[in-house]
N, CA, C and O atoms as a GROMACS GRO file, in nm:
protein
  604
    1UNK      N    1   9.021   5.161   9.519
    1UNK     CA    2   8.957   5.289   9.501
    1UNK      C    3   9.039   5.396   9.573
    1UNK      O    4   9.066   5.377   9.692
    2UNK      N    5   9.087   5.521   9.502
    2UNK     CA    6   9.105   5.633   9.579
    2UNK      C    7   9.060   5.719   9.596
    2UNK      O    8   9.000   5.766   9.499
    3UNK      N    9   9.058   5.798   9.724
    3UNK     CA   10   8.965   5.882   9.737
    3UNK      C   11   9.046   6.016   9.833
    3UNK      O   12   9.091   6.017   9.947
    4UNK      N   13   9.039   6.114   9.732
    4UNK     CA   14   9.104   6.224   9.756
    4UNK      C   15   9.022   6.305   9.840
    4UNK      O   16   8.900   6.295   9.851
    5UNK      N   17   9.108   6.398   9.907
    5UNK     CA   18   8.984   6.521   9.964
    5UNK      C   19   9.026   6.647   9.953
    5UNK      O   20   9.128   6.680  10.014
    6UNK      N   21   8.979   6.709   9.900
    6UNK     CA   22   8.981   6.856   9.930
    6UNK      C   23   8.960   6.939  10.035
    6UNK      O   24   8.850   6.944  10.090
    7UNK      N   25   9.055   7.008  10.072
    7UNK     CA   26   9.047   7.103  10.188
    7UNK      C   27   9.027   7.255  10.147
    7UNK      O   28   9.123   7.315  10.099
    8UNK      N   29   8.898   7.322  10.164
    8UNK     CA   30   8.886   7.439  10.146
    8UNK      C   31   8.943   7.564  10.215
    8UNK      O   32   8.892   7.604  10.320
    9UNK      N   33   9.070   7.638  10.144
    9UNK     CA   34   9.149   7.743  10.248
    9UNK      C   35   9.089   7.857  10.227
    9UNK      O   36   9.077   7.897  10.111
   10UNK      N   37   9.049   7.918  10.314
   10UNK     CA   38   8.965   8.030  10.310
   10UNK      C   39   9.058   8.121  10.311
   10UNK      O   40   9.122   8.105  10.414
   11UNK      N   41   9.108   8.226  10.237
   11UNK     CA   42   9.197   8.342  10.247
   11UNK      C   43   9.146   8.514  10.310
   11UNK      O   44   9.060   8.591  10.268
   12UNK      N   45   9.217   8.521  10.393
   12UNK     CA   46   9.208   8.663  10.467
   12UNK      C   47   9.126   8.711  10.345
   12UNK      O   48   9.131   8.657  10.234
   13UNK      N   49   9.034   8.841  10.382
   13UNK     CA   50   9.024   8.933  10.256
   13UNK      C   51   9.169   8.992  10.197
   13UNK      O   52   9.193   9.000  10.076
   14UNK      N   53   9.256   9.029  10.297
   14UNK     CA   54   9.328   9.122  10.257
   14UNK      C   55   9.454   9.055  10.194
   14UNK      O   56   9.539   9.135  10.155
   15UNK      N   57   9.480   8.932  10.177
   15UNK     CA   58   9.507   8.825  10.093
   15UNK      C   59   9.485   8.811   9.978
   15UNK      O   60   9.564   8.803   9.884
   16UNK      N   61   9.322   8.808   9.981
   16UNK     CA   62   9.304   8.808   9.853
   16UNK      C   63   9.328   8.934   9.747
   16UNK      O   64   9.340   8.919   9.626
   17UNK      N   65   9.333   9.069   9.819
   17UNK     CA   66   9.370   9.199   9.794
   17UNK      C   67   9.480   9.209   9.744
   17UNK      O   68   9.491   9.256   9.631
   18UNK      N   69   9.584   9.168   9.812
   18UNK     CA   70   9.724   9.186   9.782
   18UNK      C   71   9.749   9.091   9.678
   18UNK      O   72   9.863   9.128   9.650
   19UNK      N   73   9.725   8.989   9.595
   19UNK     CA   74   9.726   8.905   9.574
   19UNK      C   75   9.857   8.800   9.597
   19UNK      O   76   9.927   8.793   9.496
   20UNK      N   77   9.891   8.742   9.678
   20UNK     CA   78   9.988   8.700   9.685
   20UNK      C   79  10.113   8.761   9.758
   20UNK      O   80  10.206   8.703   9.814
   21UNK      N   81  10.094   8.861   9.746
   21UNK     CA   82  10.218   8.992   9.758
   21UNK      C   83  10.217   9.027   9.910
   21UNK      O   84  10.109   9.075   9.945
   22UNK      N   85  10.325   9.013  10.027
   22UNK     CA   86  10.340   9.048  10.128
   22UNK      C   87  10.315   9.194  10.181
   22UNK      O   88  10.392   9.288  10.162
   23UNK      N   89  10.198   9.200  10.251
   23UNK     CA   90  10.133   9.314  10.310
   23UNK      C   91  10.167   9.310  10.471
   23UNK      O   92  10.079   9.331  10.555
   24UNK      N   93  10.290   9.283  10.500
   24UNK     CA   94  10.312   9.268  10.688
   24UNK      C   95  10.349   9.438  10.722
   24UNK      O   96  10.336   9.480  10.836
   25UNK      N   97  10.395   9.527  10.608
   25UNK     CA   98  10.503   9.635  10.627
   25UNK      C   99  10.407   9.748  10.546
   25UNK      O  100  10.391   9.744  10.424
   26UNK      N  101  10.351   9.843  10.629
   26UNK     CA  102  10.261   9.975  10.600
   26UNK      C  103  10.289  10.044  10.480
   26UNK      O  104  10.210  10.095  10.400
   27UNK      N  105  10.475  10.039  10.477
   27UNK     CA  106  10.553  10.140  10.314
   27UNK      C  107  10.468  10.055  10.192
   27UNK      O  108  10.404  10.105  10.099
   28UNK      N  109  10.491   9.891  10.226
   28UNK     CA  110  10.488   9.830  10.122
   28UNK      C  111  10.264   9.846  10.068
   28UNK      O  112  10.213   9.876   9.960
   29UNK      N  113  10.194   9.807  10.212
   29UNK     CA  114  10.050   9.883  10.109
   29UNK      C  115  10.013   9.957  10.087
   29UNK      O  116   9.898   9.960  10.044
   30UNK      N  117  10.111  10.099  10.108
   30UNK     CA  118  10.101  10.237  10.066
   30UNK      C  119  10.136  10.223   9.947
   30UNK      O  120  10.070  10.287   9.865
   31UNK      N  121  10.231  10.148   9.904
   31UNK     CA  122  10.261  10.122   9.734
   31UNK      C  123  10.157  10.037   9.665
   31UNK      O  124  10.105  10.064   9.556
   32UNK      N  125  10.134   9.934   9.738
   32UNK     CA  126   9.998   9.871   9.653
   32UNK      C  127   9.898   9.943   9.655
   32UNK      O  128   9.836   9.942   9.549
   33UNK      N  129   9.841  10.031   9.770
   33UNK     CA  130   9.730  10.075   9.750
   33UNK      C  131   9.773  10.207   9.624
   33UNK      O  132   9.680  10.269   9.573
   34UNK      N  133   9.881  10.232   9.592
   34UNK     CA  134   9.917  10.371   9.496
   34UNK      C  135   9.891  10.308   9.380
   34UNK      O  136   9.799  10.360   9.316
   35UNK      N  137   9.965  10.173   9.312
   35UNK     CA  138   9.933  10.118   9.220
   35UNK      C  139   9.797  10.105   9.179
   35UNK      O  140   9.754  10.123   9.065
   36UNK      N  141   9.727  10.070   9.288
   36UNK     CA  142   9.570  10.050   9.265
   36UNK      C  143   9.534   9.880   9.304
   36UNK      O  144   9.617   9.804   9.254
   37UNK      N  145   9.475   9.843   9.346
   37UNK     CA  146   9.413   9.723   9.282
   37UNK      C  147   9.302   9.652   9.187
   37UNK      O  148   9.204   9.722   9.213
   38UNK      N  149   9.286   9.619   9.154
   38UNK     CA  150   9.191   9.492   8.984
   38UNK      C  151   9.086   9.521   9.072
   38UNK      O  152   9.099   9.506   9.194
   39UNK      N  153   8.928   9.582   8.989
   39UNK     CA  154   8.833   9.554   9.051
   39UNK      C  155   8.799   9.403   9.061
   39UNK      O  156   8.690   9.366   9.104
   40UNK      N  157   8.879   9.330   9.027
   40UNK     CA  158   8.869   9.153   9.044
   40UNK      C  159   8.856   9.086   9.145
   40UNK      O  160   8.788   8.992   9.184
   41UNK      N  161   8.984   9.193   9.203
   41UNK     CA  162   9.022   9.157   9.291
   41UNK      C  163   8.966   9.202   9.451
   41UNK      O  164   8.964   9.127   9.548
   42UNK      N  165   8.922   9.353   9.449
   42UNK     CA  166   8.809   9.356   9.558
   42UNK      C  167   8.688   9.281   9.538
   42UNK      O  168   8.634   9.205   9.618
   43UNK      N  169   8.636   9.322   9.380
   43UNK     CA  170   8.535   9.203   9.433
   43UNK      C  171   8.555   9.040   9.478
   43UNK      O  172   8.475   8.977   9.546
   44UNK      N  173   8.642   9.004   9.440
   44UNK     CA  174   8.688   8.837   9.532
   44UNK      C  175   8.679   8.871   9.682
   44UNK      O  176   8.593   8.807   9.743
   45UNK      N  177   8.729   8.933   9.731
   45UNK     CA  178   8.774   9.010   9.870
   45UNK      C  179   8.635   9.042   9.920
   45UNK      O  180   8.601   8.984  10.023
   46UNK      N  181   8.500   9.172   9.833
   46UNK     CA  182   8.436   9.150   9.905
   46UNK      C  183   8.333   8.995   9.910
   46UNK      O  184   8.242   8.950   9.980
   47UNK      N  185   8.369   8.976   9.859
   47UNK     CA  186   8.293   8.819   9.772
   47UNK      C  187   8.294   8.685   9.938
   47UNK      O  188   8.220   8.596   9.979
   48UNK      N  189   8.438   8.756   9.983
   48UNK     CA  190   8.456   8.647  10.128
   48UNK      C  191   8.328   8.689  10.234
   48UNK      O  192   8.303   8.598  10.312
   49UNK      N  193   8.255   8.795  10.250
   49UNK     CA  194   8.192   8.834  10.349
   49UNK      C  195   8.043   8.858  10.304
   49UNK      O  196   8.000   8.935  10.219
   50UNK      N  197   7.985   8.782  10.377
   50UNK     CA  198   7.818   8.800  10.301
   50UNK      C  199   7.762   8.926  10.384
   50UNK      O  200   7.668   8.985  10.331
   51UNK      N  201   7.796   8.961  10.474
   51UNK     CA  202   7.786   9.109  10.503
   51UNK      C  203   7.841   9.217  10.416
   51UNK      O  204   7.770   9.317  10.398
   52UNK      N  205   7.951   9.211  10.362
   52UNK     CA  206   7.959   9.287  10.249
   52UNK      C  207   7.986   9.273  10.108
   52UNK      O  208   8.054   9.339  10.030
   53UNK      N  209   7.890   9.133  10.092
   53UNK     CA  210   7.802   9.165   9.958
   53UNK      C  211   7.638   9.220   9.967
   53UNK      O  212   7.577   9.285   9.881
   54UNK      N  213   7.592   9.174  10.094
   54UNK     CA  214   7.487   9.223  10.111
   54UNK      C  215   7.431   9.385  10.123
   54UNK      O  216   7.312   9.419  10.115
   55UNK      N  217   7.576   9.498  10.148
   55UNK     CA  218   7.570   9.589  10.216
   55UNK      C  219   7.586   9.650  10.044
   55UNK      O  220   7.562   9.770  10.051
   56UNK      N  221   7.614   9.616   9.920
   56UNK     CA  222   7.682   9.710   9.808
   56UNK      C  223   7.784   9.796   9.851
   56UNK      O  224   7.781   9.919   9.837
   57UNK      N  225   7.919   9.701   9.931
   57UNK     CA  226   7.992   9.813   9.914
   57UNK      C  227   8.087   9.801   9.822
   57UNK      O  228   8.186   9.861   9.865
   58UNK      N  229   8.114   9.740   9.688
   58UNK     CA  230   8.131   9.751   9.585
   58UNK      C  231   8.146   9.925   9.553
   58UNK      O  232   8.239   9.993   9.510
   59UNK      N  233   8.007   9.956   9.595
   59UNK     CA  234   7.976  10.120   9.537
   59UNK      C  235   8.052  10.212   9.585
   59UNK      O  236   8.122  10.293   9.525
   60UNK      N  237   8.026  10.190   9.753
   60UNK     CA  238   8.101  10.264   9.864
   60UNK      C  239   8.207  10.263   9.840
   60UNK      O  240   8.275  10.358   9.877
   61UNK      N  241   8.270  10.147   9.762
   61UNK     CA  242   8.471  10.169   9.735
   61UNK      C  243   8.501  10.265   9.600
   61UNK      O  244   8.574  10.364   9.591
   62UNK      N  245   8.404  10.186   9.480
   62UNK     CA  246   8.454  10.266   9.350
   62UNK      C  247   8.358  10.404   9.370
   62UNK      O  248   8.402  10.510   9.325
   63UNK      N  249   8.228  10.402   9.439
   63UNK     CA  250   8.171  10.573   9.374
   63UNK      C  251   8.102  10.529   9.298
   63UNK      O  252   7.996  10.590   9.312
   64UNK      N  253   8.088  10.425   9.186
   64UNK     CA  254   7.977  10.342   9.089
   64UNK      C  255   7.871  10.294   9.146
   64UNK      O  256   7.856  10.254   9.262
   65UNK      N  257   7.767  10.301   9.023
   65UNK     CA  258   7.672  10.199   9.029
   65UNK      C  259   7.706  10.067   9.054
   65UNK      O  260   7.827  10.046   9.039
   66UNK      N  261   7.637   9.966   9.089
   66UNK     CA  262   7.666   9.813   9.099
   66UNK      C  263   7.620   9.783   8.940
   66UNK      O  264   7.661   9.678   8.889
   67UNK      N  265   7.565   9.842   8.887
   67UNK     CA  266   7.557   9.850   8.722
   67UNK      C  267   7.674   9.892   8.640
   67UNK      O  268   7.685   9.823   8.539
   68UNK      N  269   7.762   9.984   8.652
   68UNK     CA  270   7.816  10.004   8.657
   68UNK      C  271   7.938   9.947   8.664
   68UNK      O  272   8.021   9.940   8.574
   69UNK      N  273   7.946   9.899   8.795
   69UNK     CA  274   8.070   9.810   8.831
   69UNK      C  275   8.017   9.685   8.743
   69UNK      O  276   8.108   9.656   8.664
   70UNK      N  277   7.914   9.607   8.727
   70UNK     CA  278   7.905   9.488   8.648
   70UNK      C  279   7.956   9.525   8.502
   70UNK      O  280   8.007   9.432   8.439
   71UNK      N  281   7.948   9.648   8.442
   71UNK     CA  282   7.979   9.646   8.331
   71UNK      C  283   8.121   9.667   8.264
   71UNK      O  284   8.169   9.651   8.152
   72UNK      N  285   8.171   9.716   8.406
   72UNK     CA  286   8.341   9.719   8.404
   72UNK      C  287   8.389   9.603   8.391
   72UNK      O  288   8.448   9.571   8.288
   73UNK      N  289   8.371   9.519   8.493
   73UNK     CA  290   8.370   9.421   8.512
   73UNK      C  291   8.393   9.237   8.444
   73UNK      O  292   8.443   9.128   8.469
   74UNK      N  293   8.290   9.336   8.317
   74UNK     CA  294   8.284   9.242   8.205
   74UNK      C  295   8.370   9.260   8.113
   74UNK      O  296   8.392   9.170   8.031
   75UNK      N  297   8.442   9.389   8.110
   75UNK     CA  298   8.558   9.422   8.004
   75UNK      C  299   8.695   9.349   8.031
   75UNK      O  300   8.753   9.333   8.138
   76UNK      N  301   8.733   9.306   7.890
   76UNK     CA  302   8.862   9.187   7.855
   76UNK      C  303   8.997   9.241   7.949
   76UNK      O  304   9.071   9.169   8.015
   77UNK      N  305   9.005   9.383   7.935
   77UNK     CA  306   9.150   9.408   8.005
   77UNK      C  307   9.072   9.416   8.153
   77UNK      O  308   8.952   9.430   8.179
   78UNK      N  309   9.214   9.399   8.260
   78UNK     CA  310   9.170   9.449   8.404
   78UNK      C  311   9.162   9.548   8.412
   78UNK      O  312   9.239   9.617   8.346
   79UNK      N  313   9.033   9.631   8.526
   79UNK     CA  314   9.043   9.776   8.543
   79UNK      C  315   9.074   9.788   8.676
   79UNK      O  316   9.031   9.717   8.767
   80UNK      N  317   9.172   9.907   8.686
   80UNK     CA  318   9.221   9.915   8.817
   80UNK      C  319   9.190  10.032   8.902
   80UNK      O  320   9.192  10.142   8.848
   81UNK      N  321   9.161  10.024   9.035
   81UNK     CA  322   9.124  10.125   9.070
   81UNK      C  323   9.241  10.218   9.105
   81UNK      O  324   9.361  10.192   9.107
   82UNK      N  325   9.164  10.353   9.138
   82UNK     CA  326   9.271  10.443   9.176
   82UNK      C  327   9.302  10.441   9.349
   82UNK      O  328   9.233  10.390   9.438
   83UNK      N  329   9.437  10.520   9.359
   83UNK     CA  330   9.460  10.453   9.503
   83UNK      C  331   9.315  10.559   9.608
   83UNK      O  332   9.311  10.505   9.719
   84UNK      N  333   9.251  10.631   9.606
   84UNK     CA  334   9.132  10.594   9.700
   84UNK      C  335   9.108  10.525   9.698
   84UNK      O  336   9.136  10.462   9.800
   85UNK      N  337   9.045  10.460   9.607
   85UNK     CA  338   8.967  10.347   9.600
   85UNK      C  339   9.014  10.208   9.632
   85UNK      O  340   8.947  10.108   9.658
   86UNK      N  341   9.167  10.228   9.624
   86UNK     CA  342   9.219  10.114   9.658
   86UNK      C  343   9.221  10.093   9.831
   86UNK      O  344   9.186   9.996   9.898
   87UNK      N  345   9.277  10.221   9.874
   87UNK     CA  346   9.275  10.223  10.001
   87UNK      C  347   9.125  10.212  10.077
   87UNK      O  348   9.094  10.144  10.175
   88UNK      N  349   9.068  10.276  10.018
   88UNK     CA  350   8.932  10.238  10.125
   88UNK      C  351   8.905  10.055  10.105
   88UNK      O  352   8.892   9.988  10.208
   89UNK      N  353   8.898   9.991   9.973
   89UNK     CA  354   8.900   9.844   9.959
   89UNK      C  355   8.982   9.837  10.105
   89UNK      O  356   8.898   9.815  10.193
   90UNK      N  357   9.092   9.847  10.151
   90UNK     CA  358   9.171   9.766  10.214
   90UNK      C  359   9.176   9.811  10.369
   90UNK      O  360   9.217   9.765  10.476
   91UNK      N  361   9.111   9.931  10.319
   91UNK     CA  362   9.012   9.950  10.492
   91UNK      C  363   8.937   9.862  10.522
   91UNK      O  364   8.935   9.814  10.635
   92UNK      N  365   8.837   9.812  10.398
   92UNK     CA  366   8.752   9.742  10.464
   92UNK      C  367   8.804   9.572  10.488
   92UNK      O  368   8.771   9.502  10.583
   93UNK      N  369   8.862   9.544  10.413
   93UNK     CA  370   8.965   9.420  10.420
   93UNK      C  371   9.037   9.401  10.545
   93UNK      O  372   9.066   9.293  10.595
   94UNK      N  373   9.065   9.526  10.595
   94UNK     CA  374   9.144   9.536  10.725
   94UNK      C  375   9.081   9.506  10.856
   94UNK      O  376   9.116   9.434  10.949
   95UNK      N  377   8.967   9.592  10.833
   95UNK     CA  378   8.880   9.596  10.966
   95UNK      C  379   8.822   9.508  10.950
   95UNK      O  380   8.783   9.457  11.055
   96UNK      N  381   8.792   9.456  10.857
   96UNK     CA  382   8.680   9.263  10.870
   96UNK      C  383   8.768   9.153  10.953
   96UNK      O  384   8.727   9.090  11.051
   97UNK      N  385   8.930   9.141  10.877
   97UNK     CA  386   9.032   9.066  10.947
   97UNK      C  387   9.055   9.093  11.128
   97UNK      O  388   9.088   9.000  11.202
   98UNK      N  389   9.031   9.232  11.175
   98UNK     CA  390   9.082   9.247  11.315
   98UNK      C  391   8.967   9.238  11.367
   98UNK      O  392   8.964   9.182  11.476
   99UNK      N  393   8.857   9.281  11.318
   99UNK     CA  394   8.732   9.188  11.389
   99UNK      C  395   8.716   9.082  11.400
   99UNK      O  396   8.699   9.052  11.518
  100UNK      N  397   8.711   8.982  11.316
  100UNK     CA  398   8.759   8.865  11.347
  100UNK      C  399   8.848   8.756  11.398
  100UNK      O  400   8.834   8.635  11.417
  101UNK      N  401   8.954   8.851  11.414
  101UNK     CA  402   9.026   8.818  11.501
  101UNK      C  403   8.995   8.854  11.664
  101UNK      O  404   9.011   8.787  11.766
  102UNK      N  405   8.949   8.972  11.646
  102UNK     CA  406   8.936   9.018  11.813
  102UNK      C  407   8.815   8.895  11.879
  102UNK      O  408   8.822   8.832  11.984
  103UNK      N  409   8.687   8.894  11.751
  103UNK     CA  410   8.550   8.850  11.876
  103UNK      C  411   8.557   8.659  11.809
  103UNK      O  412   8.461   8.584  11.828
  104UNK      N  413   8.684   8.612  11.734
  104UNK     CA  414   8.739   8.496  11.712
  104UNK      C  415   8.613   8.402  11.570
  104UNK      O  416   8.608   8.291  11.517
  105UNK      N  417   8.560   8.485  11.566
  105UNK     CA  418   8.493   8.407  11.418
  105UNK      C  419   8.402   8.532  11.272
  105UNK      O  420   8.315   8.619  11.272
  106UNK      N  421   8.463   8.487  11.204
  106UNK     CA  422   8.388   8.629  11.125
  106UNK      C  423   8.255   8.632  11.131
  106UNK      O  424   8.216   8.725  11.060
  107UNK      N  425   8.140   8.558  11.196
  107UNK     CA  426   7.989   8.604  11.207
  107UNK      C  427   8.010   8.692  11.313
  107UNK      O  428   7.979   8.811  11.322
  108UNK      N  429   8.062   8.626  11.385
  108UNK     CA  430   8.057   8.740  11.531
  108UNK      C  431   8.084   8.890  11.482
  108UNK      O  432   8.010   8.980  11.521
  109UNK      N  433   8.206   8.918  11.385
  109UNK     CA  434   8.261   9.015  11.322
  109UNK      C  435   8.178   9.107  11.282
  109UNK      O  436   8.147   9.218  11.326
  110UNK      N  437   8.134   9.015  11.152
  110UNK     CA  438   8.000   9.050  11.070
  110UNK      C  439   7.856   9.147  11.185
  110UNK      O  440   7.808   9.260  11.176
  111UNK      N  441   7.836   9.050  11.265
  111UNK     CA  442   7.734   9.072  11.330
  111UNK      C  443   7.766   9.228  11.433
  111UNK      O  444   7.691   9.321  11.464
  112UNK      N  445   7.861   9.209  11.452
  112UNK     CA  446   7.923   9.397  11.530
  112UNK      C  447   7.924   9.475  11.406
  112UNK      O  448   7.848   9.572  11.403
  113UNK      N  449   8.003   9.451  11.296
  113UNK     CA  450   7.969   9.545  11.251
  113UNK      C  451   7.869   9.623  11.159
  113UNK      O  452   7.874   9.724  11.090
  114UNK      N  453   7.796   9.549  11.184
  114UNK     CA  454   7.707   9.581  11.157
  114UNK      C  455   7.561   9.662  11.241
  114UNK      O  456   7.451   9.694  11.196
  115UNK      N  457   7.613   9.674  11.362
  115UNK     CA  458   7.506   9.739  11.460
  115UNK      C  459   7.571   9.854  11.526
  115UNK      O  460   7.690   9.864  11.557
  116UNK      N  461   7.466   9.949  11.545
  116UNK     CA  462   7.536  10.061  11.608
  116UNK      C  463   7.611  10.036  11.745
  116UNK      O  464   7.567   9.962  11.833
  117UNK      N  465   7.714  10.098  11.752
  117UNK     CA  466   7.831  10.086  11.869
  117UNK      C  467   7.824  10.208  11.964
  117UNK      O  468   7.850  10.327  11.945
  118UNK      N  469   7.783  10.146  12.063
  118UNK     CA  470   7.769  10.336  12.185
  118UNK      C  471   7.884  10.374  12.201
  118UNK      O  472   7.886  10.479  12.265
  119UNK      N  473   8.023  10.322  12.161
  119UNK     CA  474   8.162  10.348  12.202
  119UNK      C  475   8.184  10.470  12.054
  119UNK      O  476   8.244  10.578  12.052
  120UNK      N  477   8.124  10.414  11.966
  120UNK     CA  478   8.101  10.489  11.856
  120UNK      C  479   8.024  10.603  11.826
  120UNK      O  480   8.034  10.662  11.719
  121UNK      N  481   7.939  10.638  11.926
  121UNK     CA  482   7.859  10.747  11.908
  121UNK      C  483   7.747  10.674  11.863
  121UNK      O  484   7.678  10.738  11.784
  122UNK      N  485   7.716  10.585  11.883
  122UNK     CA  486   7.627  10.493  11.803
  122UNK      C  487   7.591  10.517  11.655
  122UNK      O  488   7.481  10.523  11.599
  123UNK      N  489   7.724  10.531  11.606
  123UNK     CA  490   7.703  10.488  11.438
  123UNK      C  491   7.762  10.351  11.440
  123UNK      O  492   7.837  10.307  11.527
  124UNK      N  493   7.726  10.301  11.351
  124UNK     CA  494   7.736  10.172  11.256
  124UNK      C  495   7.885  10.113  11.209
  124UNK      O  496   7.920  10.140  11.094
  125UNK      N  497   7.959  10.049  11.278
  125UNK     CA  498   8.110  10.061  11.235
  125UNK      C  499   8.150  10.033  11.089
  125UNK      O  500   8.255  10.067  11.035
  126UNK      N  501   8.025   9.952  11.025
  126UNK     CA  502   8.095   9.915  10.904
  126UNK      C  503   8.054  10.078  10.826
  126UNK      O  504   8.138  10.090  10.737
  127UNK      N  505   7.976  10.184  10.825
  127UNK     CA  506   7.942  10.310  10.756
  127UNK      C  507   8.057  10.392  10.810
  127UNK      O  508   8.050  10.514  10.801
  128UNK      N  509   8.172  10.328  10.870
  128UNK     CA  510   8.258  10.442  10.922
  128UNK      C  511   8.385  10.409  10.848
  128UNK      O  512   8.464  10.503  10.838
  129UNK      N  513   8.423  10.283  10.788
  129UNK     CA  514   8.538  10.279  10.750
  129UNK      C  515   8.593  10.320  10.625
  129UNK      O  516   8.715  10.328  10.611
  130UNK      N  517   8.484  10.356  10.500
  130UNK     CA  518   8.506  10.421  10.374
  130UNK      C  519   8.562  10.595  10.384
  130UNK      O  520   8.583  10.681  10.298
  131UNK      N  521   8.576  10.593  10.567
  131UNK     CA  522   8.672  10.700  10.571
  131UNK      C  523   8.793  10.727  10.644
  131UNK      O  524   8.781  10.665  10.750
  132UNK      N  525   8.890  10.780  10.641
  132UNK     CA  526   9.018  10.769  10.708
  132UNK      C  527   9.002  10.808  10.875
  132UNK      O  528   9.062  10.752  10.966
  133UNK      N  529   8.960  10.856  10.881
  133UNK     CA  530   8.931  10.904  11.041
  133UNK      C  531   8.848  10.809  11.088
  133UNK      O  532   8.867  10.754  11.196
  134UNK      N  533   8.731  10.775  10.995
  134UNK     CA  534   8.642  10.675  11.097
  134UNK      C  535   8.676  10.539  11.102
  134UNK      O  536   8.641  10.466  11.195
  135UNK      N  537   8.770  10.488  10.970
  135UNK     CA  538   8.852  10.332  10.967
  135UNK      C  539   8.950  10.346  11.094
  135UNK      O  540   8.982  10.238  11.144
  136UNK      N  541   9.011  10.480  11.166
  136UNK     CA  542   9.065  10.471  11.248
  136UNK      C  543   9.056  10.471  11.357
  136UNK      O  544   9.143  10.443  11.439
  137UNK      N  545   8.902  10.517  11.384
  137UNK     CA  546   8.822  10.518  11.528
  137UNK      C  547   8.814  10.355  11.512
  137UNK      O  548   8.894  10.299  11.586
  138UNK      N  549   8.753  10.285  11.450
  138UNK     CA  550   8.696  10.206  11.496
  138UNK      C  551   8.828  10.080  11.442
  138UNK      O  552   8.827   9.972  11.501
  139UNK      N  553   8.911  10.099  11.358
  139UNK     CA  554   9.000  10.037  11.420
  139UNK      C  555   9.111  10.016  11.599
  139UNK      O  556   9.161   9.918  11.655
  140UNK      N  557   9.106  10.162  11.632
  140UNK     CA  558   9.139  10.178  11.778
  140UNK      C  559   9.058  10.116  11.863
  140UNK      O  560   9.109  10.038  11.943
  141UNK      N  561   8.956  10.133  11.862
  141UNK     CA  562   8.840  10.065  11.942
  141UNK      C  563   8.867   9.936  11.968
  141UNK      O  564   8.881   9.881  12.077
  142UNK      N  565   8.878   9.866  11.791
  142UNK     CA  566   8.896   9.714  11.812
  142UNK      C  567   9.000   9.688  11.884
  142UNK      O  568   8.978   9.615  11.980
  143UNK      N  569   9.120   9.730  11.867
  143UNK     CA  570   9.250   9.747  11.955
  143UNK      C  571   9.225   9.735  12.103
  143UNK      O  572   9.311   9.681  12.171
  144UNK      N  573   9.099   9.788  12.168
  144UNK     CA  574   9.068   9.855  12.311
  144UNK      C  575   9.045   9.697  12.340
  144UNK      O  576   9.106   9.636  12.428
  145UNK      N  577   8.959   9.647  12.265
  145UNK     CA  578   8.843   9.506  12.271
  145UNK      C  579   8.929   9.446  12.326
  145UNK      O  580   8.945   9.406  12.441
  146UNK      N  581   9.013   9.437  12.187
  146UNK     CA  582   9.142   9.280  12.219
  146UNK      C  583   9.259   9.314  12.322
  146UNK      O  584   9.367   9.260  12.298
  147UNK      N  585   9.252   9.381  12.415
  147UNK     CA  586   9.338   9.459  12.508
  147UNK      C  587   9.239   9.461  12.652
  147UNK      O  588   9.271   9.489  12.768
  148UNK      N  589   9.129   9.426  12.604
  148UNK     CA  590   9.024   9.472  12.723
  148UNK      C  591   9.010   9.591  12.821
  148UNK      O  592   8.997   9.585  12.943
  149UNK      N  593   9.014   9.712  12.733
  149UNK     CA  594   9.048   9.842  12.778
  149UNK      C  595   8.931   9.900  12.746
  149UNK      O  596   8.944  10.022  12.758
  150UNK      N  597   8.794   9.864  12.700
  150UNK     CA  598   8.692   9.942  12.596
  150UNK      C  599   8.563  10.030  12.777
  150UNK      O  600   8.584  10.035  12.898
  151UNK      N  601   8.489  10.060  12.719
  151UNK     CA  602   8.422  10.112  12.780
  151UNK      C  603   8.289  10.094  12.747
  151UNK      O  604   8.201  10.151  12.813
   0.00000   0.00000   0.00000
């Protein structure tokens, strides 16, 4: 008898974003995020985090309904977003990965960002990153964490 096993590899979100395609170098996801990415493909990405499937930010990236997005969704060609939309996707792809890296497991991740932060003014870190200034506060922050510099 043989008996095989499968090992389940869980891929970064922002892995699954890029698809394949080396994201180590800022020029290079300024070009992916210009191209756009497959709403396929954020939704796989948000698909890794049950915090954000739970949260609809599906919406928060395209501006759509989740009706909406299902009905795109269902169409034969890929639809791609435009680079906002791409870039905020990979905000949030970004900041899920360095949270999890900083507090070492993505519930822990999940679970910060999701509660108001007094370092934050006590807003909500995950309602801050669908914007460029606030993906960057609270990316710095995380920076502070894993440095042990925070307040």
């Amino acid at each position: 008898m043989v008996v095989t096993r499968t090992t389940h590899v869980t891929r970064k979100p922002t892995e699954v974003l890029l698809h394949g395609r080396k994201g180590d170098e800022r020029m290079l996801i300024i070009r992916y995020t210009q191209e756009g990415f497959d709403l396929s493909d954020v939704r796989d990405m948000l698909s890794t985090s049950t915090l954000y499937m739970e949260h609809g930010l599906v919406q928060r990236i395209t501006g759509k309904s989740v009706r909406t997005v299902q009905r795109l969704a269902k169409e034969t060609k890929p639809i791609r977003l435009n680079q906002h939309q791409s870039t905020v996707a990979f905000q949030y792809a970004q900041t899920l990965e360095h949270a999890t890296n900083v507090f070492g497991s993505q519930q822990l991740a999940e679970d910060w960002l999701k509660k108001p932060c007094k370092y934050l003014d006590g807003n909500v870190p995950l309602e801050l990153i669908d914007n460029s200034l606030g993906f960057q506060v609270v990316e710095d922050y995380l920076t502070r964490i894993e440095h042990g510099v925070y307040q």
